[in-house]
Backbone as JSON, one array per atom type, in Angstrom:
{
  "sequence": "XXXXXXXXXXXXXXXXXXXXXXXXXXXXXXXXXXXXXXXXXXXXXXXXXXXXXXXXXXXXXXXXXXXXXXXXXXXXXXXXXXXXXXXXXXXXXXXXXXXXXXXXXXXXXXXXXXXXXXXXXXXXXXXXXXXXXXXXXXXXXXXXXXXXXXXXXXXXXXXXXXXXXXXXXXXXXXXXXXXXXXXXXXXXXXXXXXXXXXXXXXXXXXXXXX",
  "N": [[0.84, -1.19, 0.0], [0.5, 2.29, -0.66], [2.46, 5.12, 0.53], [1.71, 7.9, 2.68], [2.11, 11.65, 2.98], [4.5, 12.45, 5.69], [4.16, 13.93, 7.29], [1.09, 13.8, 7.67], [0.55, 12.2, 9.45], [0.06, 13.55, 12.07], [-2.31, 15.56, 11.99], [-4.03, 13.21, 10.81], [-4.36, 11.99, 13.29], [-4.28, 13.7, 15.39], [-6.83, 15.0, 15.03], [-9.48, 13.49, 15.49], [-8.52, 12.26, 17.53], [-8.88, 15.14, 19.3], [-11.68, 15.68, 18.85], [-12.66, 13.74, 20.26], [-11.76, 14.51, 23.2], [-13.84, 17.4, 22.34], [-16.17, 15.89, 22.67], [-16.5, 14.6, 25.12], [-16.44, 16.29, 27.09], [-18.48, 17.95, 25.97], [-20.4, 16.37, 26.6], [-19.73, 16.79, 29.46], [-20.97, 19.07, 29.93], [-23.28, 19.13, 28.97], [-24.73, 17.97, 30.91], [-24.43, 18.05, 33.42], [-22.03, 18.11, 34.76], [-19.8, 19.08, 35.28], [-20.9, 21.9, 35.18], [-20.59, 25.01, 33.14], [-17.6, 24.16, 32.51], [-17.11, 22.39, 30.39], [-17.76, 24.12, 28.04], [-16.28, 26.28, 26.78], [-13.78, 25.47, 26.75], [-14.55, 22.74, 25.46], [-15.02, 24.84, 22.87], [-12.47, 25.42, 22.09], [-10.86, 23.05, 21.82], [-12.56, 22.21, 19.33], [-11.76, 23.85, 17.27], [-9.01, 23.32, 17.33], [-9.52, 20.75, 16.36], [-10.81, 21.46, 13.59], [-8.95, 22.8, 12.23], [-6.88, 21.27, 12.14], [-8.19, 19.3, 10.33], [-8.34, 20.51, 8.13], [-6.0, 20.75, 7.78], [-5.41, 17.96, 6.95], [-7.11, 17.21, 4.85], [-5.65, 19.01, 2.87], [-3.26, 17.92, 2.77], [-3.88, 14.97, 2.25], [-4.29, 15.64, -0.89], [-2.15, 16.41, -1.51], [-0.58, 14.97, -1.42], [-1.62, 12.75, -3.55], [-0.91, 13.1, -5.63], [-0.63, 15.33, -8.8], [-1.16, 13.91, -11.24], [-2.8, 12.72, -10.57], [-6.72, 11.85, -10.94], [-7.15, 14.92, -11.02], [-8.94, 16.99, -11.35], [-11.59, 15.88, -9.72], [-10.17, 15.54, -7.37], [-9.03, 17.86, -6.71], [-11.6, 19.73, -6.79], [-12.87, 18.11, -3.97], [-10.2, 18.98, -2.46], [-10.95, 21.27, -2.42], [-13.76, 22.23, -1.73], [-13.24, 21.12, 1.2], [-11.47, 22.57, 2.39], [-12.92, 25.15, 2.14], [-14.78, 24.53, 3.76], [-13.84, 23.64, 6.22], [-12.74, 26.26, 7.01], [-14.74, 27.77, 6.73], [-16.28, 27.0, 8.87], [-14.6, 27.15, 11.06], [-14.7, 29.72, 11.35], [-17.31, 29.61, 12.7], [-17.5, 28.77, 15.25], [-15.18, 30.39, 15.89], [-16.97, 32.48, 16.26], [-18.16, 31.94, 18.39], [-16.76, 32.02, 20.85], [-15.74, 34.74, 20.51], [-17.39, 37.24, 20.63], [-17.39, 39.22, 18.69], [-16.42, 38.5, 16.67], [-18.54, 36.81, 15.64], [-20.34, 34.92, 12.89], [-22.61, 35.0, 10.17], [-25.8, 33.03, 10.26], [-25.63, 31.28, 8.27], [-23.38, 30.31, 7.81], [-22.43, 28.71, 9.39], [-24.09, 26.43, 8.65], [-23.03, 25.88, 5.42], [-20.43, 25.58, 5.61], [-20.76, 22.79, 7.01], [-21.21, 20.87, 5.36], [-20.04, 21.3, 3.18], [-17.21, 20.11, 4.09], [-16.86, 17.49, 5.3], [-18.13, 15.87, 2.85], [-15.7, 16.93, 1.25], [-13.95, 15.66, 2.24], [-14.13, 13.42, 2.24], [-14.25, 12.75, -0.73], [-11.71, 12.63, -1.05], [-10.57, 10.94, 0.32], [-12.17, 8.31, -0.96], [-10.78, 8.82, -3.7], [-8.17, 7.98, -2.8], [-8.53, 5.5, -2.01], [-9.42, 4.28, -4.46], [-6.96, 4.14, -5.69], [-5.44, 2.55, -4.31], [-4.45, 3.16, -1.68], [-5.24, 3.3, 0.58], [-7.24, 1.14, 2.68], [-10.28, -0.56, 1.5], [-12.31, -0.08, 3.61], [-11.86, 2.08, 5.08], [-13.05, 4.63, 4.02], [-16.05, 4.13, 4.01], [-15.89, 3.84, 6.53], [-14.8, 6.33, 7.84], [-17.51, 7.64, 7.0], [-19.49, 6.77, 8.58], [-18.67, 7.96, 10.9], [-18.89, 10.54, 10.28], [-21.51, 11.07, 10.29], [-22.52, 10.24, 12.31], [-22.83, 11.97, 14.75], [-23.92, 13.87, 13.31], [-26.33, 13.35, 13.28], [-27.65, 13.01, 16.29], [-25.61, 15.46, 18.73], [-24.64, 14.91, 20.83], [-23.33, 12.39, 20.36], [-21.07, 13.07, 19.75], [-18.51, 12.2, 20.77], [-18.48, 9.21, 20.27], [-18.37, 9.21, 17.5], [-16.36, 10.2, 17.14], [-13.84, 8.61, 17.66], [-14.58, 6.36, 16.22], [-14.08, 7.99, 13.66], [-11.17, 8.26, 14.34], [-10.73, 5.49, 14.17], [-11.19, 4.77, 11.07], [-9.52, 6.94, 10.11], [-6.96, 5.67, 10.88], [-5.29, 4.4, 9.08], [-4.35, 5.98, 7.28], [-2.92, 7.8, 9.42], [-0.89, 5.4, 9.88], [0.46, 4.72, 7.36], [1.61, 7.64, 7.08], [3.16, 7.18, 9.27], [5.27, 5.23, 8.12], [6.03, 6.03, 6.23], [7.72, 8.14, 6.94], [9.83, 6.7, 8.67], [10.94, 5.28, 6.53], [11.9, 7.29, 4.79], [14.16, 7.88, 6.58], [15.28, 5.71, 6.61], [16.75, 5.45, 3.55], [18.5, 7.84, 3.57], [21.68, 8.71, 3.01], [24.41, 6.78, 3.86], [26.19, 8.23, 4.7], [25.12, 11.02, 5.68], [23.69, 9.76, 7.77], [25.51, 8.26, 9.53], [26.98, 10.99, 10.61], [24.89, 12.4, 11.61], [24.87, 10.59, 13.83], [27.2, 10.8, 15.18], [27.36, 13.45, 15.84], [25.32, 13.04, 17.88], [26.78, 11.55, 19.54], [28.88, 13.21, 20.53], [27.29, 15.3, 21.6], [26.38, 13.83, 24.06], [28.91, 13.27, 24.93], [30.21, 11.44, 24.7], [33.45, 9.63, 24.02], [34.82, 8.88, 20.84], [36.78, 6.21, 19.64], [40.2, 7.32, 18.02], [40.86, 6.67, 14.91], [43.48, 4.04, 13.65], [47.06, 5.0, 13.7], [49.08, 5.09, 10.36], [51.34, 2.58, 9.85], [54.49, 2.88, 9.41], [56.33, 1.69, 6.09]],
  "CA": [[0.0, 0.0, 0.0], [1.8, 3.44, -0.86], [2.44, 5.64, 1.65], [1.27, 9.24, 2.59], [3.19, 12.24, 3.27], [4.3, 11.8, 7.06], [3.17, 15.61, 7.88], [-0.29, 13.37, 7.67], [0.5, 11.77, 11.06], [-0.44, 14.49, 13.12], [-4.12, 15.62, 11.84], [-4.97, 11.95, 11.06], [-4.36, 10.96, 14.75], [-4.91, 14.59, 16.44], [-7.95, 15.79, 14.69], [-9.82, 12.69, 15.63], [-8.57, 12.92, 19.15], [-9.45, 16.4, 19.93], [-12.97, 15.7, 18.67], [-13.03, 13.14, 21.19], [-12.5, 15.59, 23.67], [-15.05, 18.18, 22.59], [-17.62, 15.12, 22.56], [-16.37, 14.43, 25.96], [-16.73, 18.04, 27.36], [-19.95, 18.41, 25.32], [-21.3, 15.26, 27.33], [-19.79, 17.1, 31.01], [-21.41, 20.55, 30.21], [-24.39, 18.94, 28.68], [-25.49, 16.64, 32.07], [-24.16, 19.53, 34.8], [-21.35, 17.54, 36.17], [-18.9, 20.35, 35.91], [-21.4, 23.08, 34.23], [-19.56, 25.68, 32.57], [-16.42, 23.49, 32.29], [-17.1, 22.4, 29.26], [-18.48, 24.99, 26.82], [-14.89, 26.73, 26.38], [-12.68, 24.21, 26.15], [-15.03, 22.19, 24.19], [-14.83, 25.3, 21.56], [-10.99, 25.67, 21.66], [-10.84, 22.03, 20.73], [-13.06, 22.06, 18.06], [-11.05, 24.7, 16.6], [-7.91, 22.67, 16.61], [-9.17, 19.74, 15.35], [-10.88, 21.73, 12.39], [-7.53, 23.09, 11.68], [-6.05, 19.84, 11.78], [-9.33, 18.28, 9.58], [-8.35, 20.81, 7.12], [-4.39, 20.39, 6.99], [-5.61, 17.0, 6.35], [-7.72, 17.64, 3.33], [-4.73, 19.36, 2.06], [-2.24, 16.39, 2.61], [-4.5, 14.29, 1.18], [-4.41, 16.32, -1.59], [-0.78, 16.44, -2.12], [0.06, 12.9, -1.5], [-2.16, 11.85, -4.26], [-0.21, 14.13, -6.71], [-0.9, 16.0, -9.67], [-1.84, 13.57, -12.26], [-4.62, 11.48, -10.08], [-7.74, 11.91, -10.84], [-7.02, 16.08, -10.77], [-10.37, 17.72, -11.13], [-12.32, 15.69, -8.37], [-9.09, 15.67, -6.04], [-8.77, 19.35, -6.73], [-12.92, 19.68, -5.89], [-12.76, 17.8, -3.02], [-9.41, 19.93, -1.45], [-11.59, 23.23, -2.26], [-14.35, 22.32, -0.64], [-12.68, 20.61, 2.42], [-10.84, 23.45, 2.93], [-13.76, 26.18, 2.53], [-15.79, 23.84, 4.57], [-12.53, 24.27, 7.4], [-12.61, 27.7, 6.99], [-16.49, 28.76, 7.6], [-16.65, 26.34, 10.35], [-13.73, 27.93, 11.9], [-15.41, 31.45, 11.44], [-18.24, 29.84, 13.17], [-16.63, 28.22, 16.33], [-14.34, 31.7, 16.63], [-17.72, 33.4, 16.68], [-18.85, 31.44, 19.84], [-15.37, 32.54, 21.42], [-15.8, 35.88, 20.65], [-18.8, 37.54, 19.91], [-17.3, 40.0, 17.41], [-16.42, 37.6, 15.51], [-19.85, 36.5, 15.04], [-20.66, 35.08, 11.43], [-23.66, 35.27, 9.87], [-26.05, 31.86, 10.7], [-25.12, 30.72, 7.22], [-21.59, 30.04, 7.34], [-21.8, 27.38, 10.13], [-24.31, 25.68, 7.26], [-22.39, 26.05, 4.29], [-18.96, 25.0, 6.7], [-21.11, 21.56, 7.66], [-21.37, 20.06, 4.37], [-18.53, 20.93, 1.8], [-16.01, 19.4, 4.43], [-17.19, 15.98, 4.79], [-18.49, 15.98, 1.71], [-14.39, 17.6, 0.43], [-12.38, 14.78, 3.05], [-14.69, 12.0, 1.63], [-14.28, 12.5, -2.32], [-10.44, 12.76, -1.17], [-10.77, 9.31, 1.37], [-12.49, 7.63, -1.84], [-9.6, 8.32, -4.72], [-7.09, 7.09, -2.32], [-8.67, 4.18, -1.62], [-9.3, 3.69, -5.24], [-5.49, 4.34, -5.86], [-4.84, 1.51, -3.36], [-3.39, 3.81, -0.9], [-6.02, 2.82, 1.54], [-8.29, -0.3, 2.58], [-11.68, -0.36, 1.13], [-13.37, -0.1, 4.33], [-12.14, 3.18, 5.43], [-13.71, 5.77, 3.8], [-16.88, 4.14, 4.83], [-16.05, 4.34, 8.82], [-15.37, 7.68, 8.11], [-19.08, 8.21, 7.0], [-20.11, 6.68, 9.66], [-17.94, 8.73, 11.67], [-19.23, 11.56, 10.56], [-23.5, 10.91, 10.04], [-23.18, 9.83, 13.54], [-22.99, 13.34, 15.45], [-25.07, 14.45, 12.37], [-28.06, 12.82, 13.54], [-27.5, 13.34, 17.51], [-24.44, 16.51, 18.53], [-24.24, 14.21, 21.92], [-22.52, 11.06, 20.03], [-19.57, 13.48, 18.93], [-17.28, 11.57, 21.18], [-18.99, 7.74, 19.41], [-18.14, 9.59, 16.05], [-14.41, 10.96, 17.15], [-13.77, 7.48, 18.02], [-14.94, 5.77, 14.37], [-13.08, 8.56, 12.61], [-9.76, 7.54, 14.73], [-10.18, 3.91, 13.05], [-10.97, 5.25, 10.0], [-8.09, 7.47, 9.47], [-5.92, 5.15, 10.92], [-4.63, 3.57, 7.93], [-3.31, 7.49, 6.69], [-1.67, 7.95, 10.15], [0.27, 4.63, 9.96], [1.03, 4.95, 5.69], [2.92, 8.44, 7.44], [4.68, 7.01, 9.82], [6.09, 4.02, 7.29], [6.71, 7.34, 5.3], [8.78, 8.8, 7.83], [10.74, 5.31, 8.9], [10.96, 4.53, 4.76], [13.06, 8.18, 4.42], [15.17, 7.43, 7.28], [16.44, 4.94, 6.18], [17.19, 5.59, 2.6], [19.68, 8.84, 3.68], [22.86, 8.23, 2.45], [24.94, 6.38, 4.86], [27.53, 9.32, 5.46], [24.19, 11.09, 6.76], [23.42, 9.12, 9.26], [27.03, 8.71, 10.44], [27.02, 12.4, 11.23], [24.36, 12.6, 12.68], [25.15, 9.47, 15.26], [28.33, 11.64, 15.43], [26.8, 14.59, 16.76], [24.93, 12.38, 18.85], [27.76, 10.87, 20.75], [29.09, 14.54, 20.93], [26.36, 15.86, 22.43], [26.34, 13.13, 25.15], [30.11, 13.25, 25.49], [30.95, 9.9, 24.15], [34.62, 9.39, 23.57], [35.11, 8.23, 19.76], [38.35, 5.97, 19.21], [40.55, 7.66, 17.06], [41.48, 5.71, 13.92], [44.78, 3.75, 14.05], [47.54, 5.53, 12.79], [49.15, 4.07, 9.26], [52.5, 2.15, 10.06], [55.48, 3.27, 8.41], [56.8, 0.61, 5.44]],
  "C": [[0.88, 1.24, 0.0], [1.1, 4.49, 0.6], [2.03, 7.23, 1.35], [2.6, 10.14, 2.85], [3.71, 12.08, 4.66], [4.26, 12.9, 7.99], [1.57, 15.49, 8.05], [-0.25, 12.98, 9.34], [-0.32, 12.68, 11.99], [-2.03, 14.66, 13.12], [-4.36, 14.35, 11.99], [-5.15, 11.49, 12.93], [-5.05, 12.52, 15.68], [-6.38, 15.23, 15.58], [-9.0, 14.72, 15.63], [-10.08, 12.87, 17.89], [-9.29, 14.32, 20.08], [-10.9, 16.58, 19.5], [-13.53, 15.01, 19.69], [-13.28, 14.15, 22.38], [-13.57, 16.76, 23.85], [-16.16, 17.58, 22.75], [-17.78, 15.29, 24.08], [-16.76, 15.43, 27.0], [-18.14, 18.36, 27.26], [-21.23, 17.82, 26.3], [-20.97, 16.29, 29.05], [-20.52, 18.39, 30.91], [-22.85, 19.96, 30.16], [-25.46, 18.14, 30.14], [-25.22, 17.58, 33.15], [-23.02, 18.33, 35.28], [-20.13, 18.52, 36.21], [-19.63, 21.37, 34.95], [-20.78, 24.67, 34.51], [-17.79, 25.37, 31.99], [-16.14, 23.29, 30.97], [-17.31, 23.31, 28.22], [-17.33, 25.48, 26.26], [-13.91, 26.27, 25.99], [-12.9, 23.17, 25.3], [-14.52, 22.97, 22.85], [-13.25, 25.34, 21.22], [-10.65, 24.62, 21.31], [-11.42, 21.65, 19.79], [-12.2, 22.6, 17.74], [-9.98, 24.3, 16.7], [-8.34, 21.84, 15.89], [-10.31, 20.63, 14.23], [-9.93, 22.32, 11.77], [-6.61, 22.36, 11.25], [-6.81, 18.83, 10.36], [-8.51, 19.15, 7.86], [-6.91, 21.13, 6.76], [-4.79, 19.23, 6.67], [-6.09, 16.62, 5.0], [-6.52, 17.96, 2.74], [-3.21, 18.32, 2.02], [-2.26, 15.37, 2.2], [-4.33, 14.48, -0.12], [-3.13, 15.89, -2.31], [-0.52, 15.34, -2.06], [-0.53, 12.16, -2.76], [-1.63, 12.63, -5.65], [-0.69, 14.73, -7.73], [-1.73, 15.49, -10.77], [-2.84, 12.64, -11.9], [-5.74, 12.07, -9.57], [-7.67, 14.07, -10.53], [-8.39, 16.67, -10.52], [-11.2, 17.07, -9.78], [-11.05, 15.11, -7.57], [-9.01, 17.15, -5.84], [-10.55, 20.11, -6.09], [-12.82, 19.37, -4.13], [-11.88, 18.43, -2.28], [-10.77, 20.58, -1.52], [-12.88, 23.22, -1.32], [-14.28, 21.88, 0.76], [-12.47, 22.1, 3.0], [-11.8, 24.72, 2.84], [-14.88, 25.41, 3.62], [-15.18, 24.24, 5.91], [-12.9, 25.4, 8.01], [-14.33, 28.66, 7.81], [-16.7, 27.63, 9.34], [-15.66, 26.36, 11.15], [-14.06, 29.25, 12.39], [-16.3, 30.69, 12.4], [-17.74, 29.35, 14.64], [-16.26, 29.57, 16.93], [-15.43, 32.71, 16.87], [-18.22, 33.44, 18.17], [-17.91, 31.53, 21.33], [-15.29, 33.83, 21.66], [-16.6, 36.93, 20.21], [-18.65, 38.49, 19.07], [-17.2, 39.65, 16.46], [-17.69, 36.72, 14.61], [-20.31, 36.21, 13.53], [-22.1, 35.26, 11.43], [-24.35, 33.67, 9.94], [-26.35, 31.01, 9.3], [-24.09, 29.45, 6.9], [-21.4, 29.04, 7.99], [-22.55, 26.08, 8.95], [-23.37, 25.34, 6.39], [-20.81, 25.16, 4.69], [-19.44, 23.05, 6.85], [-21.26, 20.56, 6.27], [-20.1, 19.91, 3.76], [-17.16, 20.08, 2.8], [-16.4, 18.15, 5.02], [-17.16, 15.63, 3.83], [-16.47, 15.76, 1.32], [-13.51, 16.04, 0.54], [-13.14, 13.09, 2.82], [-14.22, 11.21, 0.54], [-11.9, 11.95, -2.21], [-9.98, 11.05, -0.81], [-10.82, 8.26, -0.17], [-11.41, 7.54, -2.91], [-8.7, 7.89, -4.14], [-7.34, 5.94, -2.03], [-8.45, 3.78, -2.86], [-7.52, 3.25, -6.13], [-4.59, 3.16, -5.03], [-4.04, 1.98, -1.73], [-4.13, 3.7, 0.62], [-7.15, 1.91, 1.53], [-9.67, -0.17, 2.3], [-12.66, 0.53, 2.51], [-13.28, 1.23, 5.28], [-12.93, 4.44, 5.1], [-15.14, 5.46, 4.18], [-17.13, 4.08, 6.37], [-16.1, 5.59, 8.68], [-16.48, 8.47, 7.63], [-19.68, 7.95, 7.94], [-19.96, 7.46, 10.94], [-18.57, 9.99, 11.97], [-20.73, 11.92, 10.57], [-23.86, 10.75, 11.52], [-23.63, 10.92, 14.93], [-23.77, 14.01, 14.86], [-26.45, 14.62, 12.69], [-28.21, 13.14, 15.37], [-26.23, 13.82, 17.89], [-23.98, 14.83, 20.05], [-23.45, 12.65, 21.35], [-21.83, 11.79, 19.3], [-18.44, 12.54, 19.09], [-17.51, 10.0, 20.74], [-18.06, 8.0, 18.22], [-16.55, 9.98, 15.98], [-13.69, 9.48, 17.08], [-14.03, 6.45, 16.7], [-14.33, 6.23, 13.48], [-11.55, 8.2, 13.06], [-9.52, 6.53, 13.91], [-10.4, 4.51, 11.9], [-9.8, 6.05, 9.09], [-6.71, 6.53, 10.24], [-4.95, 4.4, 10.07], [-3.33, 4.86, 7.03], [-2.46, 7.73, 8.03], [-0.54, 6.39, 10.16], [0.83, 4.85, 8.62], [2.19, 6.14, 6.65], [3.81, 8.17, 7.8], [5.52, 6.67, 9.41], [6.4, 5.11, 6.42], [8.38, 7.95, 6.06], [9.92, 8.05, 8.26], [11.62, 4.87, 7.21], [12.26, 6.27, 4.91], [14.17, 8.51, 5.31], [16.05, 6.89, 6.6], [16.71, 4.98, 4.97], [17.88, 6.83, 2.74], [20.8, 7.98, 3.63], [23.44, 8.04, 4.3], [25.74, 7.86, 5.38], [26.45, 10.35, 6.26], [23.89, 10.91, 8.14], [24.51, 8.69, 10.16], [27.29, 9.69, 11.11], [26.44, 12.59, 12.07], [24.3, 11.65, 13.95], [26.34, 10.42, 15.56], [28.28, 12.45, 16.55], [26.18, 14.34, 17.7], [25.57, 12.44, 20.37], [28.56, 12.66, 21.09], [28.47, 15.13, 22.05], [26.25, 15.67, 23.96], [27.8, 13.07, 26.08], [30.62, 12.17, 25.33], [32.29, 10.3, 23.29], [34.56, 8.64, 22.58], [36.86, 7.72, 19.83], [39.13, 6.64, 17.91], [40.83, 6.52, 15.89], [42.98, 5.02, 14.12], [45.74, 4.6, 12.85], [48.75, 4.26, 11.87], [50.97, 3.72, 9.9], [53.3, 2.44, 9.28], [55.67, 1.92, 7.72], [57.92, 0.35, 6.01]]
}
């Protein structure tokens, strides 16, 4: 299976996560067991992981390169990433009431980025670059807070497995360009290593006269 970029790691694993939390949050504000606890810190983690949802879209994007499938890879970024974007405006409105959008934008925000990180999910699968059965967890992932806000943290939790197949491809990205640096590379830098630590290197032997 080909691998992603390994700047994917992060969103795939923290977007996911920090949704968990705002579910989690959503559930302690929503029942009173620490009321007011949640509402704030819920919104400041939404607003990473839609920052993270929508570096993802765009890593998606690039990993699947130029000549695959361009027009609906190039769709799918644009609306991921305007989807990101208004449903960042709408979040930062509930943060700060100047920021206030108009009761549009959290609409318009709720579709095109599912919708964007779907069409993107789907050509990589078809590309082989991921297992059939993800891009459908992450529908399920995401229909499931759709239909009731209180199963965010069910739905954060479904999109974890779901994108788990793009955070491991990274890592084997990141392990895979390790190790193909030229040996004298990685000499150096063990070098600087043992430097660092204060490790005594043996000098070389010197050459015996004839």
């Amino acid at each position: 299976m080909a691998s992603f970029p390994r700047a994917l790691r992060l969103p795939a694993v923290g977007a996911p996560a920090l949704l968990l939390l705002t579910g989690v949050l959503r559930l302690v504000d929503r029942f009173g067991w620490a009321r007011g606890v949640g509402s704030g810190l819920g919104r400041a983690s939404a607003l990473l992981a839609l920052a993270l949802l929508g570096a993802l879209v765009v890593g998606l994007r690039k990993g699947l390169g130029a000549g695959r499938r361009g027009f609906g890879a190039d769709a799918g970024a644009a609306a991921g990433v305007l989807g990101a974007l208004c449903l960042l405006w709408d979040v930062l409105g509930g943060l700060a009431t100047g920021l206030r959008p108009p009761g549009a934008v959290g609409v318009l925000g709720a579709v095109p980025l599912p919708v964007g990180l779907l069409v993107l999910l789907l050509i990589s699968a078809g590309a082989r670059r991921l297992p059939d059965w993800s891009p459908p967890l992450v529908l399920a992932a995401l229909l499931l807070p759709a239909g009731d806000p209180d199963l965010l943290a069910a739905g954060a939790l479904l999109l974890l497995a779901g994108l788990a197949p793009v955070g491991r491809a990274a890592a084997g990205a990141g392990e895979r360009a390790r190790a193909e640096r030229p040996v004298d590379d990685r000499a150096d830098e063990e070098r600087t290593g043992d430097d660092q630590r204060g490790v005594e290197r043996p000098n070389p032997p010197a050459d015996r006269p004839h």
